[in-house]
C-alpha positions as CSV (number, residue, x, y, z in Angstrom):
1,X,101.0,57.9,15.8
2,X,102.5,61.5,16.9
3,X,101.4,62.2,20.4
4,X,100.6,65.5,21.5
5,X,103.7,66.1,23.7
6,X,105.8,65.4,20.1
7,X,103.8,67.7,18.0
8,X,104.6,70.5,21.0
9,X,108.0,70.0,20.9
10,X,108.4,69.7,17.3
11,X,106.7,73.3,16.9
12,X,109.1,74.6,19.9
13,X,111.9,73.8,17.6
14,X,111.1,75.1,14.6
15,X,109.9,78.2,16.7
16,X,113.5,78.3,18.4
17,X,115.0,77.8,14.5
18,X,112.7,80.9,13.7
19,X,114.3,82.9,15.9
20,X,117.6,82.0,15.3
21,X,116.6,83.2,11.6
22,X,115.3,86.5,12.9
23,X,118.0,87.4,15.4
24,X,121.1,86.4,12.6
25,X,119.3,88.4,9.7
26,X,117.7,91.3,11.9
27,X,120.6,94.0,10.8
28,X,119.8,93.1,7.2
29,X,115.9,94.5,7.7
30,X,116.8,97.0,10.1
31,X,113.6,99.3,8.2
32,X,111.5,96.9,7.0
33,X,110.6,94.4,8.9
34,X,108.2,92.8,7.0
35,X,110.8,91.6,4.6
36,X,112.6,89.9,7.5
37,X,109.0,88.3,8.4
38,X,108.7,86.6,4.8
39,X,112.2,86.0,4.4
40,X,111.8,83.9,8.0
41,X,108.6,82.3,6.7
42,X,110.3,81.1,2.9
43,X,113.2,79.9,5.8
44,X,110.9,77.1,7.7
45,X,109.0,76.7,4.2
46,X,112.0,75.5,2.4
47,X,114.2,74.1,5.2
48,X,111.7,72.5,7.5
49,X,109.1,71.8,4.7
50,X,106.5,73.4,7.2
51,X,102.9,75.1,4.9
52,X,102.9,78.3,4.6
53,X,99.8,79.0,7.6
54,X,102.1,77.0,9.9
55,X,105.5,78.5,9.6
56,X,103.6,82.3,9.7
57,X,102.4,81.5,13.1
58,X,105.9,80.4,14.5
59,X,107.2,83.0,12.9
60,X,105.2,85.5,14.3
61,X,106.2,84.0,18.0
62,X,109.2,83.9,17.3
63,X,109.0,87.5,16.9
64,X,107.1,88.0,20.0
65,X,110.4,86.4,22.0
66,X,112.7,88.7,20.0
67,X,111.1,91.8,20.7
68,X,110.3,90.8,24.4
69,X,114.4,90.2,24.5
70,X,115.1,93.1,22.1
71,X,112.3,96.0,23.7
72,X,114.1,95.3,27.3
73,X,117.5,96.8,26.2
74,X,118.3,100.6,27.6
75,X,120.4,103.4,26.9
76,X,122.6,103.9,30.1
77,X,122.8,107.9,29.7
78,X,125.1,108.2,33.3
79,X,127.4,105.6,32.1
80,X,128.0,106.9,28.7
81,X,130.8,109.0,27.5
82,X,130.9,111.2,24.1
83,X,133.0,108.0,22.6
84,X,130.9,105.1,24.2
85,X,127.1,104.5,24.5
86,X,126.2,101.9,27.1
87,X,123.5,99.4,27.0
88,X,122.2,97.7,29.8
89,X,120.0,94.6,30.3
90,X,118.1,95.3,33.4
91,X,116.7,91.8,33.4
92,X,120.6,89.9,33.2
93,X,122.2,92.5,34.4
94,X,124.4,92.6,31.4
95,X,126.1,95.7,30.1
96,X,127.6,96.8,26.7
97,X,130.4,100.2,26.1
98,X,129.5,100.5,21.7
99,X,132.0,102.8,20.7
100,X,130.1,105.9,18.8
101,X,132.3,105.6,15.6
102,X,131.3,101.9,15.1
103,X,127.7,102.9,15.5
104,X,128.6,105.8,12.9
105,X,130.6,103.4,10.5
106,X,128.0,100.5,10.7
107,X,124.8,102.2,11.2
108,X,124.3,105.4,9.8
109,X,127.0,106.3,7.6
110,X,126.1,103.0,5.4
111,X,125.7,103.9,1.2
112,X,122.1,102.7,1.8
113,X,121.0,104.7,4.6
114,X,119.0,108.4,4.1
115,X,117.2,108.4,6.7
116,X,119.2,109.2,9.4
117,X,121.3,111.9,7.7
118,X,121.2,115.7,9.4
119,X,120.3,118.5,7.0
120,X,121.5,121.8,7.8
121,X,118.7,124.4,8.0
């Protein structure tokens, strides 16, 4: 028989495997998050042969953890330049120069993406 402590552990891992999901597919869903939710869930459904209930509620903690990780990020605004945005991580200490064009070129001028587009007035 499975003791507790296993069953605990076992549901750790597949919650750490969710996340791993989530965090390598995020920029794929970057406006509809829902899609990267079910997309996680078929993940430990079909990998893990987890049901459906279980692998919705590790998936939704494992979302939890990435926001928790993700919401913490700022925009350092005295640091940046008109060619480099910084990013910080307050908690780690941990900072990142993006160049602005690779923002541009990956983010918003993508074929796919309208909704970040200026209109002239």
């Amino acid at each position: 028989m499975i003791g507790p402590s296993a069953v605990l552990e076992y549901q750790d891992m597949l919650q750490a495997a969710a996340l791993v999901f989530l965090e390598r597919h995020q920029c794929e869903h970057l406006g509809d998050d829902r899609q990267l939710f079910d997309r996680a869930v078929l993940h430990l459904v079909s990998d893990y042969d987890v049901l459906t209930q279980t692998a919705e509620k590790l998936v939704h903690l494992a979302c939890s953890d990435m926001s928790a990780v993700r919401d913490r990020q700022r925009l350092d605004i005295v640091s940046s330049t008109s060619t480099h945005t910084v990013i910080i991580d307050p908690a780690t200490g941990n900072a990142w120069a993006v160049p602005v064009s690779l923002i541009y070129e990956r983010i918003l001028n993508t074929p796919d993406n309208g909704r970040f587009r200026v209109t002239a007035p």
